[in-house]
C-alpha positions in Angstrom: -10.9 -4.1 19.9 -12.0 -2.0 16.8 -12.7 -3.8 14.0 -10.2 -1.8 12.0 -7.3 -2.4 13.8 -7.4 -6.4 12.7 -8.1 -5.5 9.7 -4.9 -3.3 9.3 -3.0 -5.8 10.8 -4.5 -8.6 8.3 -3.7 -6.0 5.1 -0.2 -5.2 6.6 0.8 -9.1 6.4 -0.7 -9.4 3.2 0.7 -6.8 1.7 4.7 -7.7 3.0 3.9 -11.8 1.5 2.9 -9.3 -1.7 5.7 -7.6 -1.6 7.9 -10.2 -1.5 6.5 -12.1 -4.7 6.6 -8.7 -6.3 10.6 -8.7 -6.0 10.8 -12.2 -7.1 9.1 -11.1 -10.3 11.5 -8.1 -10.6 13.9 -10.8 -11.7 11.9 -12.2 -14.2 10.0 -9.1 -15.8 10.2 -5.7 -16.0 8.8 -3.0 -13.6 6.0 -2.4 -15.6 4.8 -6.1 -15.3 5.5 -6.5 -11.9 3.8 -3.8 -11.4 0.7 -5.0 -13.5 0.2 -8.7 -11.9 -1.1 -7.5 -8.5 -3.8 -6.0 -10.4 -4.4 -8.2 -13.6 -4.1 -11.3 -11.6 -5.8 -9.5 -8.2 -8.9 -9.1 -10.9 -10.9 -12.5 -10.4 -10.1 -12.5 -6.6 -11.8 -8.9 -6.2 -15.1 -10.1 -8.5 -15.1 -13.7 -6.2 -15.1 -10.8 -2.9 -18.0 -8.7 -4.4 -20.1 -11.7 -6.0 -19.6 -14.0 -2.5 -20.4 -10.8 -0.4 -23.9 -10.7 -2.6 -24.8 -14.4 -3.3 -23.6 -15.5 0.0 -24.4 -13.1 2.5 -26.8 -11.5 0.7 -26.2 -8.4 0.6 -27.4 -6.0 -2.0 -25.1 -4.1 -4.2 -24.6 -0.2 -3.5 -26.3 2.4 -6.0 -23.1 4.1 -8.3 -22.6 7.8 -8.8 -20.2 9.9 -10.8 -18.6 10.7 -7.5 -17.4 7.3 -6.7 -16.1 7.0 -10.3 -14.0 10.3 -9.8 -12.4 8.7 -6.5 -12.0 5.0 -8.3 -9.8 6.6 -11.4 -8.3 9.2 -9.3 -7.1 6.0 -6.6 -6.2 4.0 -9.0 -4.1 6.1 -11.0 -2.2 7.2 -8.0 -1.6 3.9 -6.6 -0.3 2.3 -10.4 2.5 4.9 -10.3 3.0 4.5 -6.5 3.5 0.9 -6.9 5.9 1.5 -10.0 8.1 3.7 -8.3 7.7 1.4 -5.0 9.1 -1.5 -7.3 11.6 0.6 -9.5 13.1 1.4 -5.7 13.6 -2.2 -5.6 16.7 -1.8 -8.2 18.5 0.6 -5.8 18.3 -0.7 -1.7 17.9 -4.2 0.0 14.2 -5.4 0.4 13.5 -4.1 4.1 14.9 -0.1 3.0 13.8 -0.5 -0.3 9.7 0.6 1.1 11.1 3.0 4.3 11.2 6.1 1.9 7.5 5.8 1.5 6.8 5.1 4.5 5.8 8.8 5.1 2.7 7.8 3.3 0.4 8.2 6.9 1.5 11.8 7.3 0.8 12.7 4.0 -2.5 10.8 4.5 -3.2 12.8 7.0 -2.8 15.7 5.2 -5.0 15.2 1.8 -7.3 13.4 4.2 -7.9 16.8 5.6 -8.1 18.7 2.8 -10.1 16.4 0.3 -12.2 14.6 3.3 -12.2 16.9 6.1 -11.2 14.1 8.0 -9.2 16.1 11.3 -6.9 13.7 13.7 -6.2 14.7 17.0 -2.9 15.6 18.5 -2.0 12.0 19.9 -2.5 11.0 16.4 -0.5 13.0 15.0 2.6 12.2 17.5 1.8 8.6 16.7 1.8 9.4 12.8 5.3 11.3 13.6 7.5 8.4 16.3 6.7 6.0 13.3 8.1 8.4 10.5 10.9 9.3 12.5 11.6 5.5 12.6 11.6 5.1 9.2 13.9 8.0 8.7 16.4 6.1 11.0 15.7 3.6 8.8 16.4 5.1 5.2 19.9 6.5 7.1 21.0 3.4 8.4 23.9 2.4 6.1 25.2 5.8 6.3 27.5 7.6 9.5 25.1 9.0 11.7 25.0 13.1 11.1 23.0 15.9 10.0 24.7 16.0 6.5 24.0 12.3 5.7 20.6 12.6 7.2 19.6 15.6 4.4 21.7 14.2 2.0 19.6 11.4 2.1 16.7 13.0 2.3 17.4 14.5 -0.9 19.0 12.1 -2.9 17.4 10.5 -5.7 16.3 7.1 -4.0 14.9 9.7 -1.3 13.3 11.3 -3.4 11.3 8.3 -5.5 10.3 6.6 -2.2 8.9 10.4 -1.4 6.8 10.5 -4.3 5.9 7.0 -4.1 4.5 7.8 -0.6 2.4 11.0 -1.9 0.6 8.9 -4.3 0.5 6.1 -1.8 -1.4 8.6 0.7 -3.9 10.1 -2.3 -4.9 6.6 -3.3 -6.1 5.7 0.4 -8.0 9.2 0.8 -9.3 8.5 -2.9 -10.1 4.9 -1.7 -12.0 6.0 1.5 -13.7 8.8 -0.2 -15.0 6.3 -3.5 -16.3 3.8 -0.5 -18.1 6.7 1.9 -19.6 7.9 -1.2 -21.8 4.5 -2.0 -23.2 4.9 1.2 -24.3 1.6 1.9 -25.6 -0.9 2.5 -21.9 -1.8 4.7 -18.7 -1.2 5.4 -17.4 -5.0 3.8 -20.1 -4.3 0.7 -18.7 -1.3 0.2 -15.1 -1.9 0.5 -15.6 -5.0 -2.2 -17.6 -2.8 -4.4 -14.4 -0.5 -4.5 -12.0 -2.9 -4.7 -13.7 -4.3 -7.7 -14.0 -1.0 -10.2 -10.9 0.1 -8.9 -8.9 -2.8 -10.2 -11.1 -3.1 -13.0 -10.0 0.3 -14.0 -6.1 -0.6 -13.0 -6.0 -3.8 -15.3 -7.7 -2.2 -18.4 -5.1 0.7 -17.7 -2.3 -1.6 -17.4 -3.0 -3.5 -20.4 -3.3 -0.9 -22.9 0.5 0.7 -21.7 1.7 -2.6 -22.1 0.5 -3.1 -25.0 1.4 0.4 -26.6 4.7 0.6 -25.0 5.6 -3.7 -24.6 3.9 -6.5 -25.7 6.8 -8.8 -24.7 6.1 -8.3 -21.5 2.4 -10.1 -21.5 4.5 -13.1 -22.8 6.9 -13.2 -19.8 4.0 -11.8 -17.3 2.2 -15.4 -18.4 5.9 -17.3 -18.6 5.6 -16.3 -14.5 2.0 -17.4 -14.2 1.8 -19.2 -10.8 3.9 -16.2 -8.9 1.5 -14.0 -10.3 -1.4 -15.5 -9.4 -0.5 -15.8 -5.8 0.6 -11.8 -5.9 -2.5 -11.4 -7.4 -4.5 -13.4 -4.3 -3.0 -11.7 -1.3 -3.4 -8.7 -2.5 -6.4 -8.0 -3.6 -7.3 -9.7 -0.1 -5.2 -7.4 1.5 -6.4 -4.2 -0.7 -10.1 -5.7 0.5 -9.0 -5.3 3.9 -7.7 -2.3 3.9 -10.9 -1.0 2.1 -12.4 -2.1 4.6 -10.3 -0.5 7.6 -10.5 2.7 5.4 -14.3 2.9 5.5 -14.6 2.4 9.3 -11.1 4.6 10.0 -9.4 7.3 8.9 -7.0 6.5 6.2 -4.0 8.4 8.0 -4.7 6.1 11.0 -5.4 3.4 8.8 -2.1 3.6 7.2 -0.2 4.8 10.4 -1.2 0.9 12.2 -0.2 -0.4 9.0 3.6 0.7 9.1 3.5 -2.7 11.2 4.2 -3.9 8.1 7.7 -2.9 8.4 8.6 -5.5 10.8 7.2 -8.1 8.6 9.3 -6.6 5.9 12.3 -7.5 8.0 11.9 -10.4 9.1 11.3 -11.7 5.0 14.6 -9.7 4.7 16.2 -12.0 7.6 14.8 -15.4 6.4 13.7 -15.2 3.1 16.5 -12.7 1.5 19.4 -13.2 3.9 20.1 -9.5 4.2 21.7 -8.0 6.8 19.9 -5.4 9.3 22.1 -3.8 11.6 21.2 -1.5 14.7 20.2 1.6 13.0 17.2 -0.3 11.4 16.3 -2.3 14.7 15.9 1.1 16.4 14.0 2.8 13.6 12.1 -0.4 13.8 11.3 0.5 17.6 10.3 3.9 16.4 7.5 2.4 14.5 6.3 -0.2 17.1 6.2 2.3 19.9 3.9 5.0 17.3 2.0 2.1 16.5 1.1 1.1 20.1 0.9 4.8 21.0 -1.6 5.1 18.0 -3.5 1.9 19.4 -3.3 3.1 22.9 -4.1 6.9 22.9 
């Protein structure tokens, strides 16, 4: 097996467990601060990564150039305002629909990969990348009758249309992401990944900080109120960002982010035992969709 593919899978787990803790904090903070705890409290986590990496296994730390510092800020802006729209969604659908809209992140990856990378995916990819965004689409319809005019309608509405945009920024971050790590060129993949992983949420937390501080200060106080929460947010994922830094070095972030829609069936299952929503069969189908393009994408 490819190195990448448990990897992915690793992130994909990490990232629901995030998630999860992210909601939790919805109740207790605004957007903007649960927004800002995966990255202020994923901040030690991804300087213990890069610092272990180099004391530990002694690897030496990668030469910087303004390239990689383009791809850093231009990453780490898109993903801040992916993640706020991500959470914002939150407000409007259960836990499990709440992330389907952006699920399309893969084929838009696949697209800015293209044309910022020239990273080119073959056809099988491609049909993978579309059975699992056809499954989310039976996903974000599934509370609705089952026609064309609730299909656009839905498409179009204004939940649609956040969890679209979410998805964009989503896919430029992981192109941005890949392109800061290729661009250190050395002296490995995990070095590599940790070194970007470190600026980039660096970069986020200073952001952060400063709109919080311009726009609302009371939210630092109830951001430490929720300390504990935040710090285990913060833990899994920057772990999980780390591995999918690192899947993103050795793989094309389309595919990357294509395995990763695994995630969705982890989403459900927190949905089913942790939230005690409902899924009926419209989800378990779109569900399907995704396993079978993921195995397809594995396989072919």
């Amino acid at each position: 097996m490819e190195l990448w593919i448990p990897l992915t899978l690793t992130a994909a787990f990490l990232q629901n467990l995030r998630s999860a803790a992210q909601k939790h904090l919805k109740g207790v903070m605004g957007t903007t601060g649960a927004t800002f705890v995966r990255f202020g409290f994923g901040l030690p986590f991804a300087a213990l990564f890069l610092v272990g990496l180099h004391k530990v296994a002694d690897f030496s730390f990668p030469s910087f150039n303004l390239v990689f510092f383009f791809w850093v800020i231009l990453g780490g802006l898109g993903q801040i305002a992916a993640t706020f729209l991500l959470v914002h969604l939150f407000s409007f659908r259960n836990f499990a629909v709440g992330t389907a809209y952006s699920r399309t992140e893969p084929a838009q990856a696949a697209v800015f990969g293209l044309i910022f990378l020239g990273d080119v995916a073959g056809h099988a990819t491609l049909v993978a990348i579309a059975i699992t965004v056809v499954g989310v689409m039976l996903i974000s319809v599934a509370h609705l009758p089952m026609n064309w005019r609730n299909l656009f309608s839905s498409l179009v509405s204004r939940n649609a249309l956040i969890g679209l945009a979410s998805g964009t920024l989503f896919s430029i971050a992981a192109v941005s992401y890949r392109a800061a790590s290729l661009s250190l060129g050395g002296p490995n993949f995990m070095m590599q990944a940790a070194t970007t992983l470190f600026f980039t949420i660096l970069f986020q937390t200073v952001a952060m900080l400063a709109w919080i501080y311009l726009k609302d200060r009371s939210e630092l106080t109830r951001i430490a109120q929720a300390w504990k929460t935040s710090l285990f947010v913060g833990l899994v994922g920057a772990t999980a960002s780390f591995c999918w830094f690192s899947a993103s070095t050795l793989q094309q972030a389309a595919v990357v982010k294509a395995l990763g829609q695994v995630e969705m069936i982890f989403t459900f299952a927190s949905s089913v035992y942790f939230f005690r929503e409902k899924i009926n069969l419209t989800e378990i189908a779109g569900c399907l969709f995704i396993v079978a393009g993921i195995i397809a994408l594995v396989l072919l």
